[in-house]
C-alpha positions as CSV (number, residue, x, y, z in Angstrom):
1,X,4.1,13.8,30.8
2,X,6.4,10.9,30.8
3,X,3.0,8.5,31.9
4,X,1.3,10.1,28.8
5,X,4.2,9.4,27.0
6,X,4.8,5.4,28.1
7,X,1.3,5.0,27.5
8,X,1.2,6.6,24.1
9,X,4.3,5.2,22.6
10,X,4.7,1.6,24.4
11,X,1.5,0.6,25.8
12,X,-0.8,-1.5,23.2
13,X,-2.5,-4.8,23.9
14,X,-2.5,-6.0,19.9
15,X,1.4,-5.4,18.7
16,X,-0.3,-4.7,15.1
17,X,-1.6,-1.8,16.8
18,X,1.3,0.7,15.1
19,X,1.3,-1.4,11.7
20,X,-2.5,-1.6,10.5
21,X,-4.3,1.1,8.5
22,X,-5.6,4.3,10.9
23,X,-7.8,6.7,9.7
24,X,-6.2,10.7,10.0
25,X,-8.3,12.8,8.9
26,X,-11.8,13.4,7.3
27,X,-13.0,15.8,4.3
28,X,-16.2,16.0,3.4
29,X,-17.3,11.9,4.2
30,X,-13.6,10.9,2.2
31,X,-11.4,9.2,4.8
32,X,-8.0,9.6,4.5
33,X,-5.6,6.9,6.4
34,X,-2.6,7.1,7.2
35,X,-1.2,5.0,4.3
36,X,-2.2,7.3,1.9
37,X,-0.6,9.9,3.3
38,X,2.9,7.8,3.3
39,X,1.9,6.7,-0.1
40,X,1.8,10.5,-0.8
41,X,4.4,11.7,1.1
42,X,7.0,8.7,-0.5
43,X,5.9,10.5,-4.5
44,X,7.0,13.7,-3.0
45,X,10.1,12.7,-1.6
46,X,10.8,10.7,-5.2
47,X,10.1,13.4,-7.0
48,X,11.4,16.5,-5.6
49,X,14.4,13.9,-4.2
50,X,15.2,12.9,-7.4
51,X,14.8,16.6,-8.8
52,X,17.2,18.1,-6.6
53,X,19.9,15.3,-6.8
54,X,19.9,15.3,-10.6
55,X,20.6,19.0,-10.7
56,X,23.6,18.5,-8.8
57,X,26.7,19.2,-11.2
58,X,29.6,16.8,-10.2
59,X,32.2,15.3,-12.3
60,X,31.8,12.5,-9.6
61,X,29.0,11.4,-7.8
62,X,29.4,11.5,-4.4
63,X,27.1,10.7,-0.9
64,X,23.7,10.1,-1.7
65,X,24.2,11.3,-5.9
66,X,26.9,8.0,-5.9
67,X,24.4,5.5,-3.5
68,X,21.6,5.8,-5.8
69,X,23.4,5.8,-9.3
70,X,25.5,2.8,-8.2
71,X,21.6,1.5,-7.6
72,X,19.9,2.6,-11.1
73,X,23.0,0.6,-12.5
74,X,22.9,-2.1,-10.7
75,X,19.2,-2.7,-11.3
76,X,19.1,-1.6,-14.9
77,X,22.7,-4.2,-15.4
78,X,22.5,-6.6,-13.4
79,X,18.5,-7.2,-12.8
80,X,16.8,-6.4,-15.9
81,X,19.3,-6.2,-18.8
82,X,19.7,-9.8,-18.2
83,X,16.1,-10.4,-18.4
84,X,14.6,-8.4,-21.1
85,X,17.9,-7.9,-23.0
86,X,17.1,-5.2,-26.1
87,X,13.9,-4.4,-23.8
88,X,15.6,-2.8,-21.1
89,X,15.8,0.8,-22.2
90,X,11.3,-0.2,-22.8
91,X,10.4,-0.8,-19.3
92,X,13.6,0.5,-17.0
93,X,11.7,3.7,-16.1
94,X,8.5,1.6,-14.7
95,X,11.0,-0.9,-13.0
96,X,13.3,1.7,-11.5
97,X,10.0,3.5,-10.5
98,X,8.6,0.3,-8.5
99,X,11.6,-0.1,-7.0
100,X,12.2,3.3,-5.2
101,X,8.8,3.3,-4.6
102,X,8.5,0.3,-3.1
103,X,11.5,1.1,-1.0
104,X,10.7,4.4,0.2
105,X,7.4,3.4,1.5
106,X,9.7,0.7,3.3
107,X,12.4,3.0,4.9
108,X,9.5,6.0,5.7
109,X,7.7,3.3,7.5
110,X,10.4,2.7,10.4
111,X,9.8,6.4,11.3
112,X,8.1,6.7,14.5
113,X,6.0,9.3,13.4
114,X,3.4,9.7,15.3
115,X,6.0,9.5,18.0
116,X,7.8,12.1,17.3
117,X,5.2,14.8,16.5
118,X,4.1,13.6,20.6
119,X,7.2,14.6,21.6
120,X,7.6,18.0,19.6
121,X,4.4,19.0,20.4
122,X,4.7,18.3,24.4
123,X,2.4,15.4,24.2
124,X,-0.4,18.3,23.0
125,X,-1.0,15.9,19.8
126,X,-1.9,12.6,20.9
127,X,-2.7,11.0,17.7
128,X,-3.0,7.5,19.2
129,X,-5.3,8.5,22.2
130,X,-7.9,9.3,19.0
131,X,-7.4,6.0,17.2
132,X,-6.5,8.0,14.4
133,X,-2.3,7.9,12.9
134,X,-0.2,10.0,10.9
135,X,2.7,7.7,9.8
136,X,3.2,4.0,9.1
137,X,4.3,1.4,6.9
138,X,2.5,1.4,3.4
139,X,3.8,-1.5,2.7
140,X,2.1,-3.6,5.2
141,X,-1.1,-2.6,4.2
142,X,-2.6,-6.0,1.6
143,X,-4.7,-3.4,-0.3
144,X,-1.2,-1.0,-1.3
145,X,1.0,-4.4,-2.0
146,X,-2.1,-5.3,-3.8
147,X,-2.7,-2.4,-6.2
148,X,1.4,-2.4,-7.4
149,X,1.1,-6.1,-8.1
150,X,-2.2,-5.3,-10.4
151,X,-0.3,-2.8,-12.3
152,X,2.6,-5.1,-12.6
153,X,-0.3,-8.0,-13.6
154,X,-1.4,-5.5,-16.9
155,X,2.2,-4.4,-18.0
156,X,3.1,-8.3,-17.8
157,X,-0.3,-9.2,-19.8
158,X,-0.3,-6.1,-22.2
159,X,3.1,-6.3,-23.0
160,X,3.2,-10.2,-23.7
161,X,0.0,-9.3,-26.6
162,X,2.0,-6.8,-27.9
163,X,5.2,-8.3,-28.3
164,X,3.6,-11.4,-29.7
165,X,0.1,-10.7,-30.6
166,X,-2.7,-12.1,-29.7
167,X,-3.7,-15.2,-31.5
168,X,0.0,-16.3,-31.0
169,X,-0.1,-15.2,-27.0
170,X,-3.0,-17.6,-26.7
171,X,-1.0,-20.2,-28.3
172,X,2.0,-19.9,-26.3
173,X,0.2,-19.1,-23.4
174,X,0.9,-23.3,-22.5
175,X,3.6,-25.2,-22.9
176,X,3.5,-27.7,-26.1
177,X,1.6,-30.7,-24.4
178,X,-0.1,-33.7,-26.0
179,X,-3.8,-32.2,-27.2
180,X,-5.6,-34.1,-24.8
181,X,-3.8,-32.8,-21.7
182,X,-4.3,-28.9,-23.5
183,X,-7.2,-27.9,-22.0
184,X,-6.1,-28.4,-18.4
185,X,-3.0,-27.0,-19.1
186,X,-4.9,-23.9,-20.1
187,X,-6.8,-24.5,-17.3
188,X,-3.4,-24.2,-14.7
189,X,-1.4,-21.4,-16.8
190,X,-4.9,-19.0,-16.5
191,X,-4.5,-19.6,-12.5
192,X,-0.7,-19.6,-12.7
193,X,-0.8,-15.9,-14.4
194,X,-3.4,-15.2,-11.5
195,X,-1.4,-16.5,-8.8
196,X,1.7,-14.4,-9.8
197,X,0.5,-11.1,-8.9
198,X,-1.0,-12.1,-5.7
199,X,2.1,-14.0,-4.9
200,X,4.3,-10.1,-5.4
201,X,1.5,-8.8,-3.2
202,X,1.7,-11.8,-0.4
203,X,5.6,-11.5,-0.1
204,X,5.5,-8.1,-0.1
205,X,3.0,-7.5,2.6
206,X,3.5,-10.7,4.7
207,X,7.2,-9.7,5.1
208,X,6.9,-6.1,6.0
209,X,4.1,-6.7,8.4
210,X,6.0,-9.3,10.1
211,X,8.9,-7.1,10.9
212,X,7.3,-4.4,12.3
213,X,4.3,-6.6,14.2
214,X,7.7,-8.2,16.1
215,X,9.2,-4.7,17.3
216,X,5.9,-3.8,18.5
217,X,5.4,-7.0,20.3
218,X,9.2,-6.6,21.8
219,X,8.2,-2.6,22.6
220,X,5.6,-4.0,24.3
221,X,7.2,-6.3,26.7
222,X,8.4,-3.3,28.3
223,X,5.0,-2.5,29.9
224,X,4.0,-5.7,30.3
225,X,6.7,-6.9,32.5
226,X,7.8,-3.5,34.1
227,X,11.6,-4.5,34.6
228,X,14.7,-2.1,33.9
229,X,16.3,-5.5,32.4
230,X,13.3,-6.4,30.1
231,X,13.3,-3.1,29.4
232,X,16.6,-2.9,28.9
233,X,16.9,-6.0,26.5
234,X,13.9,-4.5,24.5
235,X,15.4,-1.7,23.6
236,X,18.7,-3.7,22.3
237,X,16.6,-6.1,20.5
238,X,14.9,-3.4,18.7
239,X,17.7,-1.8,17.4
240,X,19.1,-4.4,16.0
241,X,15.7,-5.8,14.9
242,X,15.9,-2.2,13.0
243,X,19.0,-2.8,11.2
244,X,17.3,-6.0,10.1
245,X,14.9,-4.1,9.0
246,X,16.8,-1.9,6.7
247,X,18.0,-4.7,4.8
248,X,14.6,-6.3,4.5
249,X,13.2,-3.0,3.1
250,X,15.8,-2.7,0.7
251,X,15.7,-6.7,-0.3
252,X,11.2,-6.8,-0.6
253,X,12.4,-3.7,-3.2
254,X,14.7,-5.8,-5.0
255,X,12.5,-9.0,-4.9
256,X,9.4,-7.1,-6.2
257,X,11.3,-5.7,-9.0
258,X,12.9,-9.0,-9.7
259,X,10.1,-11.3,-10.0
260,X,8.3,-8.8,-11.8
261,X,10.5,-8.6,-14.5
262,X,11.3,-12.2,-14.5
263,X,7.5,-12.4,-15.0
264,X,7.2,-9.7,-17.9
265,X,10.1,-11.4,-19.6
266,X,8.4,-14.7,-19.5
267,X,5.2,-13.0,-20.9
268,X,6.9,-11.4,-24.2
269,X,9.4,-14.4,-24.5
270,X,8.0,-17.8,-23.7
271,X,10.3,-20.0,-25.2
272,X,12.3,-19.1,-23.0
């Protein structure tokens, strides 16, 4: 058992082995990996999460009710009123949505879960000895961060024609340049708008993936070198690597939601 179990949870040649998209399961030809079902199960925690803390009836917030309204203020006062001023109250809900979501899939990720269901079930489920994978960080995957930063692309895009229309988007989709220079200009802005999205998908991904590639590389020195004091300094580094980790969930959250309404401001208000 405790073989199976080093060999399960430790041993892996590639330390992107525990961070890259696994398929789980099978229905009828449609694969289902592993991020969708922490994509899935970070919507259900929102919901019902959000459900059941709302319903509370307090005078004062407290535990978890205070954490996450002193959150929802602090992004609705100090992230996005700023920005979008008279706007806020428009786009809060899609901005406070990205945010949670963003950081849920973070936090859900650093739960060994696959680990754990070896363990509860006596090493009976061995998810890893099938290539296959129940949990894992959404996050990481390009094609998740990707998809969020293509809805974020059409709310910055459809919002800038409707707050300014679109002959005058098209106009002050450049800075005012000399008319010769114009059509380059048009040229770079068209990429620019481009590059944005993929840039909130990049930083996103590159960041998440990093992290947890690290802890698997340090888990894996374990096995490698087959020393109590590798073994030993593994263990430390990954727990505090973990609390890194924490804060790194919660700041790729805030950056996300940042930049994109830095980017939907811009988009509705150029002369700024």
């Amino acid at each position: 058992m405790i073989q199976s179990l080093k060999i399960s949870i430790l041993a892996s040649n590639d330390p992107l082995t525990h961070v890259v998209q696994h398929d789980f399961i099978t229905i009828g030809g449609f694969v289902i990996t592993n991020h969708m079902i922490m994509m899935l199960l970070a919507a259900v925690i929102m919901i019902f999460g959000f459900i059941y803390i709302a319903r509370q009836k307090t005078m004062v917030p407290t535990g978890i009710k205070n954490f996450l309204e002193m959150l929802l203020v602090y992004i609705r006062t100090n992230v996005v009123r700023p920005v979008l001023g008279k706007d806020t109250d428009r786009f809060i809900k899609y901005l406070w949505t990205v945010f949670f979501f963003v950081l849920t899939l973070n936090l859900i990720g650093m739960v060994p879960m696959d680990g754990i269901l070896f363990l509860v079930t006596g090493g009976g489920i061995d998810l890893e000895s099938q290539h296959r994978a129940f949990g894992g960080t959404a996050t990481a995957n390009i094609w998740v961060t990707g998809t969020l930063a293509i809805i974020s692309f059409f709310m910055i895009q459809v919002n800038g024609i409707r707050e300014q229309g679109i002959g005058p988007y098209i106009k002050n989709f450049i800075p005012h340049v000399p008319w010769p220079l114009i059509p380059m200009m048009y040229v770079l802005e068209i990429v620019g708008a481009l590059v944005k999205p993929f840039a909130l998908a990049i930083r996103l991904f590159a960041n998440m993936m990093a992290g947890h590639a690290v802890m698997g590389a340090m888990i894996g020195l374990i096995m490698v070198n087959n020393s109590y004091s590798i073994a030993g300094l593994s263990v430390v580094g990954c727990a505090l690597f973990s609390v890194l980790e924490v804060f790194v969930a919660f700041l790729q959250a805030y950056i996300f939601t940042f930049l994109t309404t830095l980017f939907i401001g811009a988009a509705m208000h150029p002369e700024h």
